[in-house]
Structures are given as C-alpha cells and as structure tokens.
C-alpha positions in Angstrom: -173.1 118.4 -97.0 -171.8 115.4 -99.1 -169.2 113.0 -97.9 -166.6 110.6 -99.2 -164.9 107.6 -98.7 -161.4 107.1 -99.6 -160.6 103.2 -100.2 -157.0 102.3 -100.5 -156.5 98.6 -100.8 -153.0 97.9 -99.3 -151.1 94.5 -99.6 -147.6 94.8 -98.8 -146.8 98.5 -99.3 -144.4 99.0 -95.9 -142.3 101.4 -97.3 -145.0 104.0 -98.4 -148.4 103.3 -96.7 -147.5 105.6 -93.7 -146.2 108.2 -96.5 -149.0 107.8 -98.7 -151.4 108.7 -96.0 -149.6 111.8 -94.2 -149.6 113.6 -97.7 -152.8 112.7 -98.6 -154.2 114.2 -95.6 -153.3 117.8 -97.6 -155.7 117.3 -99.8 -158.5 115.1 -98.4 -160.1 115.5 -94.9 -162.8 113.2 -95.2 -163.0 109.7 -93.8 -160.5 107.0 -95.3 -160.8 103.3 -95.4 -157.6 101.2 -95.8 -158.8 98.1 -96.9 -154.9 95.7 -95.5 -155.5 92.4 -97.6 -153.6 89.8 -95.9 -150.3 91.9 -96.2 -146.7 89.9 -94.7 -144.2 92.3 -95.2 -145.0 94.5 -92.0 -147.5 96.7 -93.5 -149.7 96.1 -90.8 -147.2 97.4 -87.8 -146.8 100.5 -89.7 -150.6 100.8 -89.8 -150.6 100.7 -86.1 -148.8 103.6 -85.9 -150.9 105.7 -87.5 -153.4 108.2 -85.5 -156.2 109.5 -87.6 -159.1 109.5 -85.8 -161.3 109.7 -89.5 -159.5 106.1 -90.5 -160.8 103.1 -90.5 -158.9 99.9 -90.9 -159.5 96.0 -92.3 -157.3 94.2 -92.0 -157.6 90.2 -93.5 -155.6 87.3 -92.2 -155.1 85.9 -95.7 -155.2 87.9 -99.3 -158.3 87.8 -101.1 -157.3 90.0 -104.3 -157.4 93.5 -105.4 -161.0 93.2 -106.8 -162.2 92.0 -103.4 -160.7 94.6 -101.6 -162.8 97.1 -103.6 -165.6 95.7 -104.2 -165.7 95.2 -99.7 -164.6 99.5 -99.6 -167.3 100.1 -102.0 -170.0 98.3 -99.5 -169.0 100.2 -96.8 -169.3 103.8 -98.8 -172.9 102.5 -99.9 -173.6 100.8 -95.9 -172.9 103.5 -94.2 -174.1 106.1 -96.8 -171.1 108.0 -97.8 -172.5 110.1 -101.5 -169.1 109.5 -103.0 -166.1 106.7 -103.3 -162.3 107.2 -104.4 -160.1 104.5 -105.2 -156.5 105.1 -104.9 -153.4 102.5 -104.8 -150.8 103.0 -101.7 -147.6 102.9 -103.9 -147.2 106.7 -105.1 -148.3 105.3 -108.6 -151.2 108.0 -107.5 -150.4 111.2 -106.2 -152.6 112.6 -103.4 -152.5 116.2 -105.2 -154.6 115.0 -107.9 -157.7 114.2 -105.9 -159.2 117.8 -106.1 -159.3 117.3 -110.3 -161.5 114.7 -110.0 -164.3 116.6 -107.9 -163.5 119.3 -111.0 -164.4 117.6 -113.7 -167.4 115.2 -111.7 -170.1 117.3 -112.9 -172.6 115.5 -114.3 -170.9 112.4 -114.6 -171.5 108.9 -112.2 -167.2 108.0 -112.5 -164.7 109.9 -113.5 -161.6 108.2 -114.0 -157.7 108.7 -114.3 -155.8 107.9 -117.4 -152.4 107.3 -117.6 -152.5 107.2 -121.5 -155.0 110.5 -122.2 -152.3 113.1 -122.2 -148.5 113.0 -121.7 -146.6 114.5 -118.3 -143.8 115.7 -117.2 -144.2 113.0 -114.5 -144.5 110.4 -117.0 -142.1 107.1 -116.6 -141.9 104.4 -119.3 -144.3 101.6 -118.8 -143.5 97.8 -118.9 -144.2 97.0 -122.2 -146.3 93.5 -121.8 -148.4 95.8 -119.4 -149.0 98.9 -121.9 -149.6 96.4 -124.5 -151.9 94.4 -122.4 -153.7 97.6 -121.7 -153.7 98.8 -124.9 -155.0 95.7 -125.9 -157.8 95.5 -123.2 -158.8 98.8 -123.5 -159.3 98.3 -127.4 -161.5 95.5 -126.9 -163.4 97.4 -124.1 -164.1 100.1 -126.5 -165.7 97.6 -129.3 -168.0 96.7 -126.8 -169.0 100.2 -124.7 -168.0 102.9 -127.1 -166.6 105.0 -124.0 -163.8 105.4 -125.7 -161.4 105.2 -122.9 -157.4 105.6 -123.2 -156.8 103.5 -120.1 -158.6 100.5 -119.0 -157.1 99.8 -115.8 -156.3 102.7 -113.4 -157.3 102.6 -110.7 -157.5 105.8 -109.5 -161.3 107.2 -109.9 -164.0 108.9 -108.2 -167.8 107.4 -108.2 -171.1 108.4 -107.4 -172.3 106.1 -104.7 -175.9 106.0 -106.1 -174.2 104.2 -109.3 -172.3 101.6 -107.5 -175.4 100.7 -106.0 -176.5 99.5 -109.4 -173.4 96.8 -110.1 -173.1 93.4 -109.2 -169.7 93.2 -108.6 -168.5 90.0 -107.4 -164.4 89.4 -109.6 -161.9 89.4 -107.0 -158.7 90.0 -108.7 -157.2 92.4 -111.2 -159.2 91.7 -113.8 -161.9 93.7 -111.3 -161.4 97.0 -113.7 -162.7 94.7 -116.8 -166.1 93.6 -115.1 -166.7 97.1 -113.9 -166.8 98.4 -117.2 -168.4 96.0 -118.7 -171.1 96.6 -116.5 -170.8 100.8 -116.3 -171.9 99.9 -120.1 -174.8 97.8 -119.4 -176.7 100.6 -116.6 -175.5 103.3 -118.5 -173.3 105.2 -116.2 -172.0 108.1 -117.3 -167.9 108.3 -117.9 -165.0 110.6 -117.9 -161.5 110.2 -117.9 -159.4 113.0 -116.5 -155.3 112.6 -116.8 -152.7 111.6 -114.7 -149.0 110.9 -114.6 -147.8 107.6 -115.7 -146.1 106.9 -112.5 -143.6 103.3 -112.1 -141.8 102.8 -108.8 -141.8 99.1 -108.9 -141.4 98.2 -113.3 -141.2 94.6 -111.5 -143.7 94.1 -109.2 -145.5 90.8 -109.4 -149.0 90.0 -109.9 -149.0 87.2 -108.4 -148.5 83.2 -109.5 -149.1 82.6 -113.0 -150.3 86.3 -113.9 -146.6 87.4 -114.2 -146.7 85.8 -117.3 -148.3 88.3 -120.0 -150.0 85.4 -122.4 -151.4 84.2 -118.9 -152.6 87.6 -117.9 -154.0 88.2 -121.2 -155.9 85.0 -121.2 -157.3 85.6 -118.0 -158.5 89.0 -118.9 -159.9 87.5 -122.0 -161.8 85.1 -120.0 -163.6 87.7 -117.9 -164.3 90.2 -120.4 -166.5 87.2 -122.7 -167.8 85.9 -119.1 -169.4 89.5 -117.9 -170.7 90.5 -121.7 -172.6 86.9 -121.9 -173.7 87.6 -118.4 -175.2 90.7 -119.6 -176.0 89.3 -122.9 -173.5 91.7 -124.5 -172.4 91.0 -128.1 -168.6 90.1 -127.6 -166.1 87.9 -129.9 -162.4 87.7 -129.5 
C-alpha cells in the first residue's frame, strides 16, 4: 500500500493553521508534517493544541525560508520512505478538497502541479498585479527554457513522486525555491502536469520579506537564480 507525506511549511499562520488542518483531515488520512519555520506570531501555541497522533512537528527557533522548509519535508518523505509528497501552504490559498484531483490526474506523471492561471473559477480572486506579472513573467521565461509549457510557475500546491525527488539537488532556501525546481525537473526529465485550482487571496498584502516586497527586487532575484541553476546545469539561458 503506498503512502504520503503531507508537508505544510507554516510561518506565522495563527489564525488558520489549526483550521487548515481540522478540514484537511476530510480529505487526507495519511501522515502530515508541519514544517513551523521560526514562526512569532503564536503559531506555535496553537500547534500545541493540536492532537493527531499521524502529525509530526518542526519547529525552528529562527526562519530559514520557504525553500528550506521544503526542501527539509521532502528529506523526510524520501528518509523515512514515504512513495509520495504534497506541498500545501497553511493560509486557505489551498483548499484541502482539492487534494483527491491530484491523485486523479497522477498517472503516469513524477509531479503534478496546481495552477492558478490554467482555467478560470468561480473561486477565483484578483491577483496583485506586480505578483501576476512577476509570474507571468517567470513562467514565460521558464517555458523558453523547459518547454513544459506551464501556466503558473509558482504554486505551491503539487503532488510528487518520491522516487523523482530523489534525483534533485535542491539546496535554494527562499521563494525563488519553485524556479530551481524546475529548472532542474527539466534537466532529469521528470514528467509534468498541471491540474487547476482556484486563485485564492486572503492576504493581497502579505510581505515577502525585507527587500523582496519590492517587485524590481523580486524580479531581480528571481532573475538571478533562474541564470544561476541553468549554468549549473549547463542549460542555454539569456535574459
């Protein structure tokens, strides 16, 4: 029988962690990991009060970035030999009803992963602008270089085949973490899909952190990892 991990990174999501898990329990009953990455805002008392005897907790002291936080959950699926890995975020921006779809369409496929931009919902809400350009943008670029021909280059919402995460070399800790993965799903030919789902924006404001809340910032940085990986890989690339 094959089992999965769940990996929800969590910094600073008080107000819907507890939520996020109780209704995600009606639709997954395998073991989740809740990676807590140095969160201040009380997260980790609300965590406490949880009793799920198939949930595991790390909690870090200080916050090492979303890419991190992934890259430690997907360790622990491979360590401890789980055959499959879901990434979801903690802020309803992913709805726990949606996990069966992406066992639906896994098939032959090594990831299959959610788009935001692939077809429109009812559930849709209007994105930031510098973020769907930024995306748009990415994703573009992305393209040139794979050919996977993806509508949305940074959800994180997906489903993975264990055995091909065993193949990366994933080592960028922040948000440009979705960049570097396909950069290198390209390079050991992992098989894609992208399945839909809502465009969901509790938060239109929520900060990435320092510099990054400026867009030509973001952007450069994104830049800068996307040329980094592809001459890592010696991978054609210009800007």
């Amino acid at each position: 029988m094959s089992r999965t991990l769940l990996i929800i990174p969590v910094h600073n999501e008080a107000p819907s962690v507890r939520s996020i898990l109780m209704a995600t329990r009606r639709y997954f009953s395998d073991h989740i990991l809740i990676i807590n990455d140095g969160s201040t805002d009380g997260t980790t008392d609300e965590l406490k009060k949880l009793d799920d005897h198939s949930l595991s907790i790390i909690c870090r002291e200080k916050n090492k970035g979303y890419g991190a936080s992934l890259i430690e959950g997907f360790q622990v699926a491979i360590d401890s030999r789980f055959d499959y890995a879901i990434t979801m975020d903690a802020d309803w921006q992913h709805e726990p009803c949606r996990i069966p779809s992406f066992f639906e369409a896994l098939d032959d496929f090594d990831v299959v992963s959610g788009s935001r931009y692939l077809e429109a919902s009812d559930r849709d809400s209007d994105a930031p602008l510098d973020r769907r350009s930024i995306n748009q943008y990415i994703t573009k670029l992305i393209n040139g270089v794979t050919h996977f021909q993806l509508t949305d280059s940074f959800c994180g919402f997906k489903l993975y085949r264990t055995e091909a995460l065993k193949r990366l070399s994933l080592d960028e800790s922040g948000y440009a973490f979705p960049l570097q993965f396909w950069i290198q799903a390209y390079h050991h030919k992992l098989r894609i899909r992208e399945i839909p789902v809502p465009r969901i924006y509790l938060d239109a404001k929520r900060s990435f952190g320092a510099h990054l809340d400026d867009p030509a910032a973001r952007r450069h940085y994104y830049e800068q990892v996307l040329t980094r990986e592809c001459r890592r890989w010696q991978i054609p690339f210009s800007l």
